[in-house]
C-alpha positions in Angstrom: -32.0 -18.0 -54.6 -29.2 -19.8 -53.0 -26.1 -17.2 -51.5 -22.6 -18.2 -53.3 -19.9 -19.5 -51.1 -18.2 -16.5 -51.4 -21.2 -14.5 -50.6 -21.9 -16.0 -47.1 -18.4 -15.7 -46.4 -18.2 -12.2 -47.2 -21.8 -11.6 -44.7 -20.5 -13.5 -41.8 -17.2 -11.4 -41.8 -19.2 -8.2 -42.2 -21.4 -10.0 -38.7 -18.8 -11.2 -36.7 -16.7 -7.3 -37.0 -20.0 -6.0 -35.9 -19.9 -8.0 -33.0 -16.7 -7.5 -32.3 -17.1 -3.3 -31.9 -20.3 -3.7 -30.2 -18.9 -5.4 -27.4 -16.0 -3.6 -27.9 -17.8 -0.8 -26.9 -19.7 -1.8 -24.3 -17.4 -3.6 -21.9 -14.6 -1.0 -22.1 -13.7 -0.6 -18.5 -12.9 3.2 -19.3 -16.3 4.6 -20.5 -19.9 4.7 -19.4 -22.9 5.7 -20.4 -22.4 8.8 -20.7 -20.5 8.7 -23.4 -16.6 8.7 -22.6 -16.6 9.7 -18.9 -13.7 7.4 -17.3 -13.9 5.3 -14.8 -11.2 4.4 -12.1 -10.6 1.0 -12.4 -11.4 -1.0 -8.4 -8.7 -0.5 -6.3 -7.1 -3.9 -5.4 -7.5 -5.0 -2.2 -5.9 -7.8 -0.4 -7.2 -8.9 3.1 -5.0 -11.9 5.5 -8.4 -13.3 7.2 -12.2 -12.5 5.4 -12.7 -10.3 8.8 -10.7 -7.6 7.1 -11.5 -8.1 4.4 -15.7 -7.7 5.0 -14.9 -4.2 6.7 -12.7 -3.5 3.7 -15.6 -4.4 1.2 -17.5 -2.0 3.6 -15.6 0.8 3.3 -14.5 0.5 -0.3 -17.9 -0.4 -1.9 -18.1 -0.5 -5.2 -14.3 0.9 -6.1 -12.7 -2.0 -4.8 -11.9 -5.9 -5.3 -11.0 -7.3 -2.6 -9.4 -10.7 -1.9 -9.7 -12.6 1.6 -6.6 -14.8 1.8 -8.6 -17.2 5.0 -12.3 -17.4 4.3 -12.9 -20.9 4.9 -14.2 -21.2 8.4 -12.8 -24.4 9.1 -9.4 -23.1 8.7 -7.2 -22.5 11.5 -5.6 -19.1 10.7 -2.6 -20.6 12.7 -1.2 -23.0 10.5 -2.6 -21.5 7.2 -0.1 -22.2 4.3 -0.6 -19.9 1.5 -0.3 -20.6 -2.0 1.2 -19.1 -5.6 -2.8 -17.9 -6.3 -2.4 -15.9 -3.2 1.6 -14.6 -3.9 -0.5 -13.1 -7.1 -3.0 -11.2 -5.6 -0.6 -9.6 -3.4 1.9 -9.0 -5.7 -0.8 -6.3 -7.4 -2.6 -5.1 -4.2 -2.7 -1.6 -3.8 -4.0 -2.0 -0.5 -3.1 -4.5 2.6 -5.1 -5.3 5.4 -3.1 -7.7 7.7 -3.7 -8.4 12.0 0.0 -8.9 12.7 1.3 -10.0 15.8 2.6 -12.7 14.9 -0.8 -14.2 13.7 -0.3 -14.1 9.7 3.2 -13.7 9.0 2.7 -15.5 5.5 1.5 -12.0 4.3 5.1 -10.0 4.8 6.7 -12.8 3.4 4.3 -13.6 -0.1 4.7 -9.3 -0.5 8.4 -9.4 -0.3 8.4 -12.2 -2.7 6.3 -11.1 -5.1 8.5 -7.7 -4.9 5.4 -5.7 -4.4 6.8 -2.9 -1.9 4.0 -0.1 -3.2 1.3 -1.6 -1.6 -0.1 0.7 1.4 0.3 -2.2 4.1 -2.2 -1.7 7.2 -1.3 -3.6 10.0 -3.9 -4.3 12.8 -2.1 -4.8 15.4 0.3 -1.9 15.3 -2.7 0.2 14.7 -3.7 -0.7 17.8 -1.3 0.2 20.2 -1.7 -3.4 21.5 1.7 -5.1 23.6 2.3 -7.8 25.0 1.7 -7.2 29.3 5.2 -7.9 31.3 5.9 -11.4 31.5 3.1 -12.3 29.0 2.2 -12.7 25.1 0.4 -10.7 23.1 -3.1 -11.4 22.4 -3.2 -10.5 18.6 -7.0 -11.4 17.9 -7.6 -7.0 17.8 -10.3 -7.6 15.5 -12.5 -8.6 19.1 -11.7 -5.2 20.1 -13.7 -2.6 18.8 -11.8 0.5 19.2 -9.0 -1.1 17.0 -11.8 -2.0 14.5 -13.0 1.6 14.6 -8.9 3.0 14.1 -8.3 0.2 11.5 -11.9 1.6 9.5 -10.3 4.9 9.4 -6.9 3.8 8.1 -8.7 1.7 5.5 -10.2 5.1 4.4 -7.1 6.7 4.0 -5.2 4.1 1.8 -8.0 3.6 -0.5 -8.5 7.7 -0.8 -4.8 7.6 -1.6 -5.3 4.7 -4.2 -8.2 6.4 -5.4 -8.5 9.8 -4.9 -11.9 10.6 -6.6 -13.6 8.3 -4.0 -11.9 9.9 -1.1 -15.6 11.2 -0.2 -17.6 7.9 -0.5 -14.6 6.0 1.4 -15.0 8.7 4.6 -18.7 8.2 4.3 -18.7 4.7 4.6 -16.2 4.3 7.2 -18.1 7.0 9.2 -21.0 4.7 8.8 -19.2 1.6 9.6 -17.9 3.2 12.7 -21.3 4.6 13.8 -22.7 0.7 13.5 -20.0 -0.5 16.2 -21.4 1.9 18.8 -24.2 -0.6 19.8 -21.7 -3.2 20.3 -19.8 -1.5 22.2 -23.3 -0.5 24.1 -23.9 -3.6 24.3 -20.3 -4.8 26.6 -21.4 -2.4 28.7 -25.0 -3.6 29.0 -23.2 -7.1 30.3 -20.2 -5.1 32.2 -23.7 -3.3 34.1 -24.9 -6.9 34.8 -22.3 -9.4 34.9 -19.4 -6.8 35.8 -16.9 -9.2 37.9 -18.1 -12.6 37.0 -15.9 -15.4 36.0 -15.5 -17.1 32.7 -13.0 -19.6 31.0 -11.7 -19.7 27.6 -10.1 -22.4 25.3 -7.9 -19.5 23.5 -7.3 -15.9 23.9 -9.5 -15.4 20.8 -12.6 -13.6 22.5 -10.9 -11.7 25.9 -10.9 -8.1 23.9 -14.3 -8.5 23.9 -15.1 -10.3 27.3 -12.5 -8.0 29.1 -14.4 -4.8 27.5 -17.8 -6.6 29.1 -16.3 -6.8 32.2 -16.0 -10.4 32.9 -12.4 -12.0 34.7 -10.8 -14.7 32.6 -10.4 -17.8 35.5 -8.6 -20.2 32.9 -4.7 -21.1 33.6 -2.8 -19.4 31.1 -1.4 -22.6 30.6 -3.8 -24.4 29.2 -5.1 -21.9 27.3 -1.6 -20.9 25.6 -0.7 -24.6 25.1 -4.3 -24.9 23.1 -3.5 -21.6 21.2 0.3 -23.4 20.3 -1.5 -26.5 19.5 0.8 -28.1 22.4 -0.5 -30.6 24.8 -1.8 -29.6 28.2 -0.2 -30.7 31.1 -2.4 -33.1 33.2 -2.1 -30.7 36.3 -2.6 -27.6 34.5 -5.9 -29.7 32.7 -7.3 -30.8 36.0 -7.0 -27.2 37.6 -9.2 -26.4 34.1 -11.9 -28.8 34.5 -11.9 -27.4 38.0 -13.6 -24.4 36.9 -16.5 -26.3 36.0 -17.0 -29.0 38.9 -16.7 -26.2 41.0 -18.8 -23.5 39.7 -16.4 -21.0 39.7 -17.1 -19.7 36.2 -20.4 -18.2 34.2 -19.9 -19.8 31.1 -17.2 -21.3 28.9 -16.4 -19.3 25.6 -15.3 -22.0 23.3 -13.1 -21.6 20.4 -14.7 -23.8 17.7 -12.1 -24.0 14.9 -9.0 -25.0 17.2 -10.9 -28.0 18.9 -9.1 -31.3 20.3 -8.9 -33.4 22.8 -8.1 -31.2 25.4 -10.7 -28.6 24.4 -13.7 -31.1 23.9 -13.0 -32.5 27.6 -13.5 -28.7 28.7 -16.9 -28.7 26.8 -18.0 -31.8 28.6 -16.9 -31.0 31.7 -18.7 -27.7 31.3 -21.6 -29.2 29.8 -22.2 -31.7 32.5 -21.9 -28.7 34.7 -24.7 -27.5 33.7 -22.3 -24.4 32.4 -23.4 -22.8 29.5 -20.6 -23.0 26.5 -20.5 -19.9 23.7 -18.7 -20.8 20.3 -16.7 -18.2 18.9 -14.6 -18.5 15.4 -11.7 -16.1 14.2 -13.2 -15.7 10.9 -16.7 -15.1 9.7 -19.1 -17.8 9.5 -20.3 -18.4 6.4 -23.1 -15.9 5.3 -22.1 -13.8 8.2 -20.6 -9.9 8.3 -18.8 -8.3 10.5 -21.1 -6.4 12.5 -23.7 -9.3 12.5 -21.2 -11.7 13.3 -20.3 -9.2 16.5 -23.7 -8.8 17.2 -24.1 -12.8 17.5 -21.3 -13.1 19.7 -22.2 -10.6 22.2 -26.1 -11.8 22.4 -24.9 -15.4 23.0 -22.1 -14.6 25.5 -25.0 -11.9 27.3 -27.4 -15.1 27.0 -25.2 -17.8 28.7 -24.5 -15.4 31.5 -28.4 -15.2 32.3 -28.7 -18.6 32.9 
């Protein structure tokens, strides 16, 4: 027998409350299934570069979101512009994970914009200690240098404990196990410090030199031309000659090649190295795509130990 109008009406309102508490119920952020237990909401999490951000994610786990402001590895970090999606994410961060020096200034700014001055703000660079030497400039790319990484771990620890209190254990636990995975890195410089200890290299930028400096190897490269490319200035045609030099005349190992700020200048390096016979190890300053950290590290080193065995 055919429902009445008012019938069906009357079921599908009875239905559609149903549905409504049922997933009500289930999706409340504030229970589980044990039946009322809260549950912190994540910890918001705002990274400059996806570098920080991946040993953020590390550390934090599962009680955190975090947003990388520069994840796209074709960006140059240099001249990144950020936008209003960006100005929102960091106006609710609860946490901050910027290099400094200089290198992502944009973050300061969007924070002081958006009016968010709770935020726990870590900033690399001043973690590290890092200045720049007399007469020179300061080499901001600290996430090369694994000491600072290992300091920075630990601060990342303590602001989320502080955001989050009742994951203060798990935060300790996973920056102690963080920490204890750069050990064969830093094993690893010293492998090619042991072997290679003294040998000359060149670079396009001051990206990788925490790393090569900690290996052992002497940076030949004018500090012209590799400042200029860094500034995205043009090289003078001495200072370029005296930087093809390197590579006519054997004087370096190998040629570690910043592959997001190429040009010009920088691809007449990798030819000139190339018909050298020179070996010529890319580098990036954020993570290739499907990369971490610590694999992305691990990548680096092997290449750079690999090109100096040749």
């Amino acid at each position: 027998m055919p429902l009445s109008t008012s019938r069906r009406i009357a079921l599908l309102t009875s239905a559609s409350l149903a549905l409504l508490t049922g997933c009500g119920s289930s999706s409340d952020p504030g229970a589980d299934s044990d039946g009322g237990k809260s549950t912190p909401a994540r910890v918001a999490v705002v990274a400059s570069t996806n570098v920080w951000g991946d040993i953020a994610r590390r550390i934090g786990g599962d009680r955190v979101d975090v947003t990388s402001v520069i994840s796209d590895p074709d960006q140059d970090p240099h001249s990144y512009e950020a936008d209003p999606q960006n100005q929102l994410a960091l106006s609710k961060a609860k946490v901050v994970v910027e290099n400094g020096g200089g290198y992502d200034d944009f973050v300061d700014r969007m924070l002081k914009s958006g009016h968010n001055d709770s935020a726990d703000v870590i900033n690399a660079v001043r973690v590290s200690g890092r200045t720049a030497p007399k007469g020179g400039e300061l080499n901001e790319h600290v996430w090369y240098d694994f000491p600072t990484v290992a300091e920075v771990a630990d601060r990342i620890s303590t602001a989320l404990a502080k955001a989050d209190p009742s994951g203060a254990t798990a935060f300790t636990k996973n920056a102690a196990a963080f920490k204890a995975k750069l050990a064969p890195l830093e094993a690893k410089e010293a492998q090619i410090k042991k072997a290679h200890g003294g040998e000359g290299i060149a670079i396009t930028e001051p990206v990788p030199l925490y790393m090569t400096e900690a290996s052992g190897l002497l940076n030949k490269t004018p500090a012209q031309f590799s400042e200029a490319i860094e500034e995205g200035d043009d090289v003078s045609p001495r200072v370029l000659q005296e930087s093809l030099a390197l590579f006519s005349g054997k004087k370096v190992k190998a040629l570690v090649y910043n592959e997001q700020t190429s040009g010009p200048q920088t691809e007449k390096a990798e030819a000139a190295a190339k018909a050298a016979g020179i070996p010529v190890v890319p580098v990036t300053e954020t993570l290739p795509e499907g990369k971490n950290y610590l694999g992305w590290m691990t990548s680096n080193l092997d290449a750079l130990a690999s090109a100096l065995a040749k």
